[in-house]
C-alpha positions in Angstrom: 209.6 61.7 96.8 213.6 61.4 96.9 215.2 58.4 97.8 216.2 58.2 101.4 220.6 58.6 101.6 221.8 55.3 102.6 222.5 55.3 106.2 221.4 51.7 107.2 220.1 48.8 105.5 216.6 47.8 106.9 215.1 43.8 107.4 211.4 44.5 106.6 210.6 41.0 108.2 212.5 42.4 111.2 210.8 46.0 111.2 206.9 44.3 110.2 207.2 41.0 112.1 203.3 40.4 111.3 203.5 41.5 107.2 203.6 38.7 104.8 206.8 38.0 103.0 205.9 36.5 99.4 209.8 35.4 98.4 211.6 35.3 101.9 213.6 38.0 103.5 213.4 41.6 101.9 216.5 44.3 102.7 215.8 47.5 102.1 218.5 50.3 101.6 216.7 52.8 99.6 212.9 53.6 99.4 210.8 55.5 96.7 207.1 56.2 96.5 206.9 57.6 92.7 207.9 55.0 89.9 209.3 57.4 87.3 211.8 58.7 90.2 213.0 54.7 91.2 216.9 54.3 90.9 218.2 50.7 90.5 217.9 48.6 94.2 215.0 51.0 95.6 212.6 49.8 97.3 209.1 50.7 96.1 206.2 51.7 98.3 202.9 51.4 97.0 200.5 54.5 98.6 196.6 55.1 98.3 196.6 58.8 98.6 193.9 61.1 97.9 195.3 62.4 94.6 195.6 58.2 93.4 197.1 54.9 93.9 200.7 54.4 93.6 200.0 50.6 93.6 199.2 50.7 90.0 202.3 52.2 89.1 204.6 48.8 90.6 204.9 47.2 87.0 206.2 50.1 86.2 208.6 50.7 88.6 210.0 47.2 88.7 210.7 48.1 85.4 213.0 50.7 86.2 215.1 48.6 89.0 212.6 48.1 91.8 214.1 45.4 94.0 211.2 45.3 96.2 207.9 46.1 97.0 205.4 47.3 100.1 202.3 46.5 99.7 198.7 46.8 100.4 197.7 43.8 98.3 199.7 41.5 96.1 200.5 43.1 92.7 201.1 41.4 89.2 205.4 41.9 89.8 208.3 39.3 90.1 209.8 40.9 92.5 209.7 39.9 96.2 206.2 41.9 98.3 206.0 43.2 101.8 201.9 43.5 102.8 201.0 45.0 105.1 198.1 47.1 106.4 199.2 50.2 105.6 201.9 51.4 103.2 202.1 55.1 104.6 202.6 54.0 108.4 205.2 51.7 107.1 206.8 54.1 104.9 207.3 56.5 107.6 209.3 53.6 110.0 211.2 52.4 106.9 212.6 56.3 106.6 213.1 56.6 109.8 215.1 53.0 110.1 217.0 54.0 106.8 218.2 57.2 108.5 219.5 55.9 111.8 216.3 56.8 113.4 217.9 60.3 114.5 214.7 60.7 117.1 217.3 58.4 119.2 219.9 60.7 119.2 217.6 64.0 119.4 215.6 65.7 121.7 212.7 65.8 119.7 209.6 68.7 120.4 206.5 68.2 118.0 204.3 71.3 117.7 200.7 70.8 117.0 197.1 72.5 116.5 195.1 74.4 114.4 197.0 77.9 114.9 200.4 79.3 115.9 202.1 76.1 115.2 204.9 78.0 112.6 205.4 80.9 115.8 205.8 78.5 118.8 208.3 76.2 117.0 210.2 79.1 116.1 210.1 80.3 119.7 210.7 77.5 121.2 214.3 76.7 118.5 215.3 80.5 119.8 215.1 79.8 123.4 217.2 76.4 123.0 219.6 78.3 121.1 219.8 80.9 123.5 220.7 77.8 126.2 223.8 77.4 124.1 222.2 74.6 121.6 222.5 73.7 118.3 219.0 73.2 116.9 217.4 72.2 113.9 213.7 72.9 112.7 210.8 71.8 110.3 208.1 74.1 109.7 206.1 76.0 107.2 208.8 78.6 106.7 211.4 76.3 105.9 213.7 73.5 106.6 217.0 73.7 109.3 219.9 71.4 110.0 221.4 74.3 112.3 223.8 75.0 109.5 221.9 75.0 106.3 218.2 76.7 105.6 215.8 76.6 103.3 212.4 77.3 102.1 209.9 74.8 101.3 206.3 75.4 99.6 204.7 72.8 102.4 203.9 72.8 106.2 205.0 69.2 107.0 207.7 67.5 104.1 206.6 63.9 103.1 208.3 61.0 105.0 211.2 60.3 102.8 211.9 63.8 103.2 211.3 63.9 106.5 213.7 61.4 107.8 216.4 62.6 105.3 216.3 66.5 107.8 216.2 64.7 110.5 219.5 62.8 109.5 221.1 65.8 108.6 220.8 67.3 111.9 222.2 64.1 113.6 224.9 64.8 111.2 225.3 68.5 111.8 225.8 68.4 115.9 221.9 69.2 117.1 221.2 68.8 120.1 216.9 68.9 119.7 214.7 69.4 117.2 211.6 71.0 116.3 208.9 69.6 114.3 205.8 71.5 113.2 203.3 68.9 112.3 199.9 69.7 110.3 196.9 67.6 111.2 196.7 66.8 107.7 200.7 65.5 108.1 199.6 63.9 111.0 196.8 61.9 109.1 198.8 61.0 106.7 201.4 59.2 109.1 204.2 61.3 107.5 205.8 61.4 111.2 205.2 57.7 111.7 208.2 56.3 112.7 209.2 59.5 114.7 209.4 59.8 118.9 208.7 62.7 120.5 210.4 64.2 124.0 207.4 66.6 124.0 204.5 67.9 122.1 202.8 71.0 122.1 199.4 71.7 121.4 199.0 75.0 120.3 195.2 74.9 120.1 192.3 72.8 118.7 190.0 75.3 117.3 187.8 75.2 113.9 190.2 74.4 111.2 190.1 76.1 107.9 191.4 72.9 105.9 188.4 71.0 104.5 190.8 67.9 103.7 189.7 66.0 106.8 185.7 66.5 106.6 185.0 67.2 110.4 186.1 68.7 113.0 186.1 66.0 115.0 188.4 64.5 112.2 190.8 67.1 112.8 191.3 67.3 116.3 192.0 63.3 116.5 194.5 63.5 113.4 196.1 66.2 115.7 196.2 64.5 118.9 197.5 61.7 117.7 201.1 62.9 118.0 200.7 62.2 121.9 200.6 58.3 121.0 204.3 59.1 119.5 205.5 60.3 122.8 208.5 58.2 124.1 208.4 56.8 128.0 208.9 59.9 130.0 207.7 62.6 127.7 205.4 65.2 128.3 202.2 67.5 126.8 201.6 71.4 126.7 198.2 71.8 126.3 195.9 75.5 126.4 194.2 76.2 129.1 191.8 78.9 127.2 191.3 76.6 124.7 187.5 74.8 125.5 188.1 71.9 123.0 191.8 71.2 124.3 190.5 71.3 127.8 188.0 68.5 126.9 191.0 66.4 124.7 192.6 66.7 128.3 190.2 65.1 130.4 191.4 61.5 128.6 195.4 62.0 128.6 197.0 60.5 131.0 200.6 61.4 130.4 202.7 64.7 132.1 201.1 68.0 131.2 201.9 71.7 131.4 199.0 74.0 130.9 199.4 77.9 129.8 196.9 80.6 129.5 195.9 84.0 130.0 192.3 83.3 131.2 191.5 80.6 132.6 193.6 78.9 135.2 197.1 77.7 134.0 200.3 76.8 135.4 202.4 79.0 133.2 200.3 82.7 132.2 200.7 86.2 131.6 199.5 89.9 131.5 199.9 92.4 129.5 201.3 95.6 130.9 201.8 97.5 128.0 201.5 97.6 124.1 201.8 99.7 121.1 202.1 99.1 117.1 206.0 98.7 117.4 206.3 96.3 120.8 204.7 95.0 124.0 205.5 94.4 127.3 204.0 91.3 129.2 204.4 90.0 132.8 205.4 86.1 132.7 204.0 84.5 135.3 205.5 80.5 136.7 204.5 78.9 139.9 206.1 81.6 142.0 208.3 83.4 139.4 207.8 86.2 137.2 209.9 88.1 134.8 209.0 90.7 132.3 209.2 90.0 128.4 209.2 92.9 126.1 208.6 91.3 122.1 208.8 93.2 119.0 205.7 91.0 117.8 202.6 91.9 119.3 198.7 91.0 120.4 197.5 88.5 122.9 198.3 85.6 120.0 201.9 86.6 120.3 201.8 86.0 124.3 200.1 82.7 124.2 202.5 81.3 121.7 205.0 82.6 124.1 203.0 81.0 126.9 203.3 77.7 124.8 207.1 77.8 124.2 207.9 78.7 127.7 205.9 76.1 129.6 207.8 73.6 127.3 211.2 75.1 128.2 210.4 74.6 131.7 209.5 71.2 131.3 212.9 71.0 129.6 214.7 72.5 132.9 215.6 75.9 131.6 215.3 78.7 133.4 213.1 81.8 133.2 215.9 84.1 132.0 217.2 82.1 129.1 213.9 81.7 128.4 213.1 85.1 128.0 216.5 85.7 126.1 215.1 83.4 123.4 211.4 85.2 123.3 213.3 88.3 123.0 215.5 87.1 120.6 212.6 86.9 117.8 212.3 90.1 116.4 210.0 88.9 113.1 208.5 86.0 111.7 207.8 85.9 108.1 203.9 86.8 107.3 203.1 86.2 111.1 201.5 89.9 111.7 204.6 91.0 110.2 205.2 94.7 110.3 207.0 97.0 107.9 209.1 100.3 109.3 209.7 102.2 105.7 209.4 105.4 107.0 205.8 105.8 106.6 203.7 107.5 109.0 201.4 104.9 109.8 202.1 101.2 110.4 201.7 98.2 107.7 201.8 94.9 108.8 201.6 91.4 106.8 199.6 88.4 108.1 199.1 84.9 106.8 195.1 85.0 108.5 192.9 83.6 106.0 189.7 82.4 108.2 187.6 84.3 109.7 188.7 83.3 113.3 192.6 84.5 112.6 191.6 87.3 111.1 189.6 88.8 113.3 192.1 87.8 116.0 194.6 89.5 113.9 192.5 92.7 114.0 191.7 92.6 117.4 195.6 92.4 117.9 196.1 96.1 115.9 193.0 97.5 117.8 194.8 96.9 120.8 197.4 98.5 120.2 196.4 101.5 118.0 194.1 104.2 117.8 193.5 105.6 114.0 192.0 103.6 111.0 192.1 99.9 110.3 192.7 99.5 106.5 192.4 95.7 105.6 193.2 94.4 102.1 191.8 90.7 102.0 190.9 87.8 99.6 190.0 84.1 99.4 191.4 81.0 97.9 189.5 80.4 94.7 188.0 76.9 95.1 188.2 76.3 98.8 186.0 77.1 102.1 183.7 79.5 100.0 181.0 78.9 103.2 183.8 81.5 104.9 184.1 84.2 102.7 180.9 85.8 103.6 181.9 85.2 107.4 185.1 86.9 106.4 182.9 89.5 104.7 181.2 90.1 108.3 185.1 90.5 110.3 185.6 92.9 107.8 182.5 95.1 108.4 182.7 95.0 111.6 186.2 95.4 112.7 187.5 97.7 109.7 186.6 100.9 108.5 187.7 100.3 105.4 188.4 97.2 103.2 189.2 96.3 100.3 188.6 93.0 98.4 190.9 91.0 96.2 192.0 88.4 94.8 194.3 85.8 96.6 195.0 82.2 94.2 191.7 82.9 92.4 193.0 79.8 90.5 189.6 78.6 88.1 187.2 80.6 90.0 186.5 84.3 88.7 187.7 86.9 91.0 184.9 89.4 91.2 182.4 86.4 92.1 184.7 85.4 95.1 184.5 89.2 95.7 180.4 89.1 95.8 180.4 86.4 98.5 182.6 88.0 100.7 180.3 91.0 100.2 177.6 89.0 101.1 179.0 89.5 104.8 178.9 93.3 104.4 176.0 95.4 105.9 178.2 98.4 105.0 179.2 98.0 101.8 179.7 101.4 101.0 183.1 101.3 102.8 184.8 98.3 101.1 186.4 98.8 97.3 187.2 95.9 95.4 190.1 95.8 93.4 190.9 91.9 91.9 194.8 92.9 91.5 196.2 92.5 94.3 199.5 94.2 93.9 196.7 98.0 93.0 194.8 96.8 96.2 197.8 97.0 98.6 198.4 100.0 96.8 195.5 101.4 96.9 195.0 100.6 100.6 198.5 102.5 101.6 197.5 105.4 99.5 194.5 105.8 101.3 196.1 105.2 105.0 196.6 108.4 107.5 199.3 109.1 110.1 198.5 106.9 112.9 196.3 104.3 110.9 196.6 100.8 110.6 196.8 99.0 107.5 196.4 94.6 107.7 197.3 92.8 104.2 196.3 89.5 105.0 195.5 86.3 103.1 199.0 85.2 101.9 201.8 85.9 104.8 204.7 84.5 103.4 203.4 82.8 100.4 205.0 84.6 97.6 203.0 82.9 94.3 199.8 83.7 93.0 197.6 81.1 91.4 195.6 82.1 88.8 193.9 79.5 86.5 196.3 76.9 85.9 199.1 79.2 86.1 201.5 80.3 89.1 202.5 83.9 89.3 205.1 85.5 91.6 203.7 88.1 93.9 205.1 89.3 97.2 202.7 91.1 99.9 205.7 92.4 101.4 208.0 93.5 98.3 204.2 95.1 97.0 204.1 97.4 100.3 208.1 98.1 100.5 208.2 99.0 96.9 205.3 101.2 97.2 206.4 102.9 100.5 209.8 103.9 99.3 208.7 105.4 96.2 206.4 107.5 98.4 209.1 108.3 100.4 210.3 112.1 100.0 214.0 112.6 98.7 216.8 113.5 101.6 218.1 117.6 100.7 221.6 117.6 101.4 223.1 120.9 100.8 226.7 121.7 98.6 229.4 120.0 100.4 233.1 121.9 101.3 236.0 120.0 99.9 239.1 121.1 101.5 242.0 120.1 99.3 245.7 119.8 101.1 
């Protein structure tokens, strides 16, 4: 982790009135959880993660200039402790202190839940910007300060890292932020230290990530963003969503409820939808206003649904807010889909349990009539109970699929092929290629005009890990590359140059 920018200095006795001070009052100005990354006059953090205990490396990082240390326990160093419960909630509120905390100074909107998270807080950034404000945004696509982007390989940055965005959008003019938080983020108190204006909950459905053990563990680590709301702030919660309607029954706070089912304060229907748009009726107290989006299937509208209710609650109105929905034309490995010409339509999708997926299907049923083609894998070493429930989405809502290989990692392809298989009761219409770029291939070659083909797994993600290695690989570069070489040469005829 980086060392916060100097912004403030910080009284830990001030900040933890209740931690024990072993040599008297300890100032803070720079923090660092990693010992070989200190610098001279950090302050080191000791953290009990699940991949160690930083703890043990203090010696060593009072070695390299360590003024300071937070602590769990008292450690074997000369240098003046700060104990107290526990080192990652403290963390978080020394980054933010160290930063100015810019939650102050910001509108800040947290988006939470199992699904949709990356596609709401996207949604919801375009509709403030479409109100004329300057925005900035952390989510699994990448990090903005409004001015600057840029990619990151993680859902929800570490708190050092964290605080430091946040800062720079202070710094750049923004207005509000958006903040996609994981649950595992959450659990991790990597937001601690923040205040939120609002949070959404997208849903709180089965989780794919085994990290927190239950579900119950999950949808706690996820709801615990609403204890970070500041005095006046307010929830959106899902009205179709059975476990968020039961999380609602003991939050006693402001809420906005959306839906398309069951009854909500902000819904929709669909009036029309095809493989390249849809049209939906929004639907507020006694409003409604059409929205026509380039993304499609019911998904699309409830993350729509989501974004809108918390621009109302914000005091924009409808037709801004529309402007903004309208305004997102794509979203990276979100049922993305690629116009090369082709006669049938290709789209990308990050789905990689068996709920998104088949959600993801269901979307291209709806709005198509050929083949579904669906070219699918599964993590090597992770949820291998899912793959032959994968297996079974892929009988029954393809008619043809193929198997491969998505970050095999130490597992052997062609075994994570067989369990998936093990879902099949038609295996007669799935091929399995392990290389993935010759499966997307394979699966274009064999698509129709008017067919449908799904490459889902990665999204975005553009690295494949196999063994210990990381290779690059791009679902959408694969399908483009393939698509355009298919594509048949222009004839342009002699040209008449007329020479004066």
């Amino acid at each position: 982790m980086s060392t916060i920018q100097q912004r403030a200095s910080v009284s830990l006795g001030h900040l933890f009135p209740a931690a024990r001070l072993t040599q008297g009052a300890i100032v803070a100005h720079s923090v660092c959880t990693q010992a070989d990354k200190v610098q001279p006059g950090d302050l080191f953090v000791g953290v009990l993660t699940a991949d160690g205990d930083s703890h043990e490396d203090a010696v060593e990082a009072v070695k390299r200039g360590a003024v300071a240390v937070l602590t769990e326990r008292l450690l074997p160093v000369k240098v003046p402790q700060c104990i107290v419960p526990d080192t990652r909630e403290a963390l978080g509120r020394v980054c933010q202190a160290l930063a100015g905390n810019p939650c102050d100074q910001l509108r800040t909107i947290a988006v939470v839940g199992t699904r949709g998270k990356t596609v709401v807080s996207l949604l919801v950034a375009a509709m403030l910007e479409a109100a004329g404000e300057a925005v900035g945004v952390i989510s699994s696509i990448g990090l903005s300060d409004s001015r600057e982007q840029v990619v990151t390989p993680c859902s929800t940055p570490r708190a050092p890292k964290m605080a430091n965005w946040l800062q720079r959008m202070t710094t750049a003019g923004c207005e509000s932020a958006v903040v996609e938080l994981s649950s595992r983020a959450l659990a991790e108190r990597r937001a601690a230290g923040m205040e939120f204006d609002a949070v959404i909950v997208t849903n709180l459905k089965r989780s794919e990530d085994q990290w927190h053990g239950t579900e119950e563990n999950v949808r706690r680590a996820n709801l615990r963003a609403l204890e970070m709301l500041k005095p006046g702030g307010f929830a959106v919660f899902n009205a179709d969503d059975v476990d968020s309607e039961e999380a609602l029954q003991n939050v006693d706070l402001p809420v906005l409820t959306f839906g398309m089912i069951g009854e909500a304060q902000v819904t929709a229907s669909v009036i029309e939808r095809c493989s390249s748009e849809q049209t939906f009726l929004l639907q507020a107290g006694n409003e409604s206003i059409p929205v026509r989006t380039a993304i499609i299937g019911d998904q699309h509208v409830m993350n729509c649904l989501a974004a809108t209710a918390a621009g109302l609650a914000m005091g924009m109105d409808l037709s801004t807010i529309v402007r903004g929905l309208e305004a997102v034309k794509f979203i990276p490995g979100r049922l993305q889909r690629l116009e090369c010409g082709q006669q049938f339509n290709v789209f990308v999708d990050n789905a990689r349990s068996p709920e998104a997926l088949a959600a993801s299907l269901r979307s291209l049923r709806q709005a198509g009539t050929g083949r579904i083609i669906c070219v699918m894998g599964c993590q090597g070493g992770k949820n291998k109970e899912q793959r032959p429930r994968i297996g079974h989405v892929l009988d029954r809502m393809t008619q043809l699929s193929i198997i491969t290989s998505d970050d095999p990692r130490h597992e052997q392809p062609l075994q994570i092929a067989h369990d998936i298989l093990d879902g099949h009761e038609r295996p007669h219409l799935t091929h399995t290629l392990p290389n993935r770029t010759r499966a997307i291939e394979y699966a274009l070659s064999q698509a129709r005009p008017g067919d449908t083909v799904l490459i889902a797994g990665k999204g975005d993600r553009r690295t494949q890990r196999v063994g210990s290695g990381v290779q690059k690989h791009d679902d959408c570069e694969v399908a483009r590359n393939w698509l355009y070489s298919q594509a048949e040469p222009v004839q342009t005829g002699p040209q008449l140059r007329i020479f004066r």
